[in-house]
N, C-alpha and C positions, 0 to 999 in steps of 0.2 A: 428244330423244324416244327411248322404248324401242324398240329394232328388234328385240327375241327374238322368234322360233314362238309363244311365250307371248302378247304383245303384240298382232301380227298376228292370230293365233285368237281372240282375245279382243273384238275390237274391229272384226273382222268378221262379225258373227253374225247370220243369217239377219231377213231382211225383216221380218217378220214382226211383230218388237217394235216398230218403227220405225210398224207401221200402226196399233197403236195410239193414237199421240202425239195423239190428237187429241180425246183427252179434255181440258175445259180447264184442268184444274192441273199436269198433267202436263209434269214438265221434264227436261233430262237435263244432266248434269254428268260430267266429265271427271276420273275419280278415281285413284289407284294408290296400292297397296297391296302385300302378299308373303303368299304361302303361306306353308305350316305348315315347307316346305323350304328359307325364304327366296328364291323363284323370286319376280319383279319382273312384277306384272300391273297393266296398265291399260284400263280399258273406260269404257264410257258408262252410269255409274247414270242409272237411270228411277226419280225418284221423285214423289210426289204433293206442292205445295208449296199449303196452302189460300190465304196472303199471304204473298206473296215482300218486299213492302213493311215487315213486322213485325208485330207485333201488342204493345200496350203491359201486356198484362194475363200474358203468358206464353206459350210455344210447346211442345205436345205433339209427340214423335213415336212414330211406332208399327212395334211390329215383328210381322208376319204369322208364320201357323201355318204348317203344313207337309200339304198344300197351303195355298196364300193368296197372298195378295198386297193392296197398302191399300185394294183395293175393299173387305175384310174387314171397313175398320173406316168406311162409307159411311156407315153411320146414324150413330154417334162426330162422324167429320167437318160430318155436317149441323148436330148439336149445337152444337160448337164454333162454327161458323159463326156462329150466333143471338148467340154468347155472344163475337163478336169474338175468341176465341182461336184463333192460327196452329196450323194440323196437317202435320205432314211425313209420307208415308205412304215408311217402306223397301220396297223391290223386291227381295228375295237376287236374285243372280244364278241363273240357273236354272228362275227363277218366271216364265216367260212374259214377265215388260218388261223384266228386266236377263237380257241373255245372259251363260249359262253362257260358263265358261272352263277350257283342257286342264285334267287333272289336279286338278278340284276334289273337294276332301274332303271337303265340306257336314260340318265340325266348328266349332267356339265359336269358337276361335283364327280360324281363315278367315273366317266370317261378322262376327266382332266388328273385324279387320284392316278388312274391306273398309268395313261401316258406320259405323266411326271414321273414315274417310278421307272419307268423304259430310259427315258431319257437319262434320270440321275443314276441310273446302272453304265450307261453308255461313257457317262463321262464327257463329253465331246469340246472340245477345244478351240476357241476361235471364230470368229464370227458367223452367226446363225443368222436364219431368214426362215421362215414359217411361212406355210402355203394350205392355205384351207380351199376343200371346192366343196360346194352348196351347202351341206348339214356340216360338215369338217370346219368352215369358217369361225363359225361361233367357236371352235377351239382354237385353230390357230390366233384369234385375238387376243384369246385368253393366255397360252401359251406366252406370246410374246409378248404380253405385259406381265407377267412371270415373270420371265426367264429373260428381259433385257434383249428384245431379238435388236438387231442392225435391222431386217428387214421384213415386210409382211406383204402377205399375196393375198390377194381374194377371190375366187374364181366364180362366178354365177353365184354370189351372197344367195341367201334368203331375204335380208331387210329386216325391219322392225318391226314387222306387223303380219295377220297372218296371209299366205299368199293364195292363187287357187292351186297351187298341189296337196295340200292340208286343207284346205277348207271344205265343211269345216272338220274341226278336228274331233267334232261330237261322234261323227260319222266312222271313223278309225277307230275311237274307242268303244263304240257297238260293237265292232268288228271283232275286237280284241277280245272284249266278253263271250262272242261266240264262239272263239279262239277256244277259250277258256274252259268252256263246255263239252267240247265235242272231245272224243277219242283223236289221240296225238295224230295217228296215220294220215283222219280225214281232216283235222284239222290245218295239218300243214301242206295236205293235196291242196286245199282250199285259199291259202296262201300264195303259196306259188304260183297257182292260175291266175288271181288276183294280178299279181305283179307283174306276171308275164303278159298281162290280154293289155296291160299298160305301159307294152313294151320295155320294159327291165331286163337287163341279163343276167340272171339267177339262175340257181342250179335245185335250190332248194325252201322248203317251206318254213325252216329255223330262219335262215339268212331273209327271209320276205318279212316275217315276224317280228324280227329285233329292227331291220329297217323300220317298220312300222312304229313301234315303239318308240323305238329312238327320235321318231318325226313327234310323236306327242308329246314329246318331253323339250322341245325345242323351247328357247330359251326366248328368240327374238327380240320384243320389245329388252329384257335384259343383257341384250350386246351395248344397248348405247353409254353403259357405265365403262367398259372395257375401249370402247372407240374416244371417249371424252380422255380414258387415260393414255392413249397411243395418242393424244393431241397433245399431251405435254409429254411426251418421250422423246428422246435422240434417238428418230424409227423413220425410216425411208418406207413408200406402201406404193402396195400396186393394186389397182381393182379392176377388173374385167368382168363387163357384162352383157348383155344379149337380148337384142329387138325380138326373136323368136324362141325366147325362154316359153318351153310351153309346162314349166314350173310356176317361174317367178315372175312376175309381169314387172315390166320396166319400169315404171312408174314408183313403184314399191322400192325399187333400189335407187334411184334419183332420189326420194325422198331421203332416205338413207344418204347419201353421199354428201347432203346439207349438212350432217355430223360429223363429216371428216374435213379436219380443215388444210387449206393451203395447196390442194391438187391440186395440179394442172389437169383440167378434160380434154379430151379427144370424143368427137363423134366422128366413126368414122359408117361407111354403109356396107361396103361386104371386106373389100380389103385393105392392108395396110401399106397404103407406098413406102416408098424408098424415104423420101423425106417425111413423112408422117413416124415414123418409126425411130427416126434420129431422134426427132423431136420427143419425143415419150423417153429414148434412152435419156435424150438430155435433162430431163426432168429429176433426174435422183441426181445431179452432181451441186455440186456447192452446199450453199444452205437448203436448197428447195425439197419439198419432203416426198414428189413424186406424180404418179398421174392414175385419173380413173379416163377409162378403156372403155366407151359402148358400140359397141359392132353391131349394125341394125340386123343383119343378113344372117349371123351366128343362132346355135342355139344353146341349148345348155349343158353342154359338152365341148364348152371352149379350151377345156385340160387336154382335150387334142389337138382343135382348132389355132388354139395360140400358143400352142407351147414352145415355138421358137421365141416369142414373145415374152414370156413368162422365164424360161432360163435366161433370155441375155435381161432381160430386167434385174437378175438374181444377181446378176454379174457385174452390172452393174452398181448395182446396192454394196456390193462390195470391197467394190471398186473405190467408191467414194466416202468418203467421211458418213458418222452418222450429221444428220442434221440439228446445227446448234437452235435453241429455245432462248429468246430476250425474255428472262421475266420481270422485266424493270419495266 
């Protein structure tokens, strides 16, 4: 067993996440993993497990925004549910169910360490599909060129460049140094008004905090190494985005989407007909590698918006072969 400060701080983390548990997917598992310094942490992942038993059609997991956590993706999970496909919802440490641990650096390296180690605890069997929404993207990319997903979601990206919910990001890290100064009490009062006057549903001035963090540490421009490698992979993809992102401005993810190749688009303005929706299903079968989704009318909460959309897309993905690559 690890006996470091590291260890101990880690794994004794306030009451609090523990009163949650009582939601009934909610399980927790005994993970370790290393910082970006190679320091050795092990804590209690809190994650969301829909069938711990398997599911024989495929297993989704999801990675939450910043703030978030896998109530995020509630309507998603109900979805799957109907449709007999398993949902693992990740927790980041930090996010109110996995406690935070010293010295974390809410960067790609740290969050993809620690949820590589959730998952190769889990074991899980059979075709996977990865679903990221807003800050969570940049991982499920990553994730699934890891781990050889079958299929990958995107829900309101960020893009490759920085957007105006971060900009700019000079201004957050002021913020944080003030963070840093004041007495813990006033500081994290100080947070949580912050995110609540910006309409956020938070609870607390730790969970405001590491969202913050977590947004300065965003990757961006460093997603388009991970998107160039899902263009040579046998990987079906879905992306959904939003004319009323009052995050991410549309433009910013158009530009982005010039880097994923072989979609099919959909512009659609508020909703998805009957035949519009065949069409997008039809999009993952055969060789073809799937479709990007802009809904003028949506905002950036399409994880509830679309999430009939996003399960039968999953299901589809499943459904179908991965998609073969000519490299001759």
């Amino acid at each position: 067993m690890i006996t470091s400060k590291v260890f101990l701080a880690a794994s004794a983390g306030p009451s609090k996440v523990f009163q949650k548990m009582t939601e009934p997917n909610l399980c927790r598992k005994l993970v370790k993993f290393e910082t970006e310094s190679g320091k050795k942490v092990e804590l209690d992942a809190v994650y969301e497990d829909s069938l711990t038993s398997g599911s024989p059609f495929g297993t989704v997991v999801a990675f939450h925004g910043s703030p978030g956590s896998h109530n995020d993706f509630k309507y998603i999970r109900s979805k799957l549910d109907d449709l007999k496909i398993r949902f693992i919802g990740v927790n980041y440490p930090g996010f109110t169910f996995t406690n935070e641990y010293p010295d974390q650096k809410h960067i790609n390296i740290e969050r993809q360490n620690y949820s590589n180690a959730l998952l190769d605890e889990l074991g899980i069997d059979g075709k996977m599909a990865y679903i990221g929404h807003s800050r969570g993207c940049e991982n499920a990319l990553q994730t699934a060129v890891a781990r050889d997903a079958h299929g990958i979601v995107l829900i309101n990206p960020t893009g490759l460049r920085i957007h105006k919910g971060i900009n700019p990001i000079s201004r957050m890290t002021t913020v944080d140094s003030i963070y840093k100064m004041l007495p813990l009490f006033l500081g994290n009062a100080m947070m949580l008004g912050v995110y609540k006057a910006f309409g956020f549903k938070i609870t607390t001035g730790e969970e405001a905090v590491n969202s913050m963090r977590s947004m300065i540490n965003v990757s961006l421009g460093g997603q388009l190494e991970f998107i160039e490698k899902t263009n040579d992979m046998n990987v079906k993809k879905l992306i959904v985005f939003a004319g009323k992102d009052h995050l991410v401005e549309e433009e910013i993810v158009f530009e982005t989407l010039e880097k994923h190749e072989g979609l099919q688009h959909f512009n659609i303005d508020k909703e998805i007909s009957e035949a519009e929706r065949l069409k997008i299903l039809d999009s993952f079968t055969g060789t073809q590698r799937g479709a990007s989704v802009f809904v003028a009318q949506d905002n950036h909460f399409q994880n509830k918006s679309r999430a009939g959309l996003v399960a039968e897309a999953c299901k589809a993905m499943f459904e179908n072969e991965k998609t073969s690559r000519n490299k001759l």
